[in-house]
C-alpha positions, 0 to 999 in steps of 0.5 A: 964939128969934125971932118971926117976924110979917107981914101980907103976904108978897110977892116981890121982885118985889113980887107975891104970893109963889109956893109952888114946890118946896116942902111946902104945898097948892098947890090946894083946893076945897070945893063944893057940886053937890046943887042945882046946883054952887057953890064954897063956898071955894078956893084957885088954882081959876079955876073948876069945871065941873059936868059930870055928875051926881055929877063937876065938874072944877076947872080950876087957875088957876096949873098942876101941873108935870104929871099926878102930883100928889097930890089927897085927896078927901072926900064929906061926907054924914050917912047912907049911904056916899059914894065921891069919886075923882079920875078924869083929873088934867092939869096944868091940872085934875082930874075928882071923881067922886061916887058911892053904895055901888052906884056910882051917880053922886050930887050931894051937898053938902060935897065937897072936894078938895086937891092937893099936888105941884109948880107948873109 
């Protein structure tokens, strides 16, 4: 049996390592938009645009291949029920739509998102 242990991964190259065709998230976000949108933590998120009550949409900082990735949504909330859905998915960004049991759009705290599938 062997051990394998690091501190950093780099390429040949000597940059960051490059996740490509390979079983891993290649972007998460966790925000926050109830009083105004903040990025609690991320990952290849360039930044997130609050663009309407209850919808942000994270732009990528290194883009999918395409459209057809794989996003899992969460909307956190301690009392009712919270819908989060991925609306338009480009390459380059994702639109999070959060909305109440009566589909009224919301701004809630705790939101989060992952995108798996291939890097351009």
């Amino acid at each position: 049996m062997s051990t394998l242990k690091a501190d950093t991964i780099q390429s040949t190259g000597g940059g960051a390592a490059t996740l490509t065709k390979q079983h891993a998230a290649k972007s998460f976000i966790n925000y926050n938009q109830s009083s105004g949108l903040s990025v609690e933590a991320s990952f290849n998120i360039t930044s997130c645009t609050d663009s309407a009550t209850g919808v942000a949409i994270p732009n990528l900082t290194s883009a999918m291949s395409g459209g057809d990735y794989s996003s899992t949504a969460m909307a956190g909330f301690d009392a009712g029920v919270r819908v989060m859905t991925t609306t338009t998915k480009t390459a380059s960004n994702l639109t999070l739509n959060v909305s109440n049991k009566d589909q009224a759009d919301k701004d809630e705290e705790d939101l989060s998102c992952t995108i798996q599938g291939d890097l351009a």
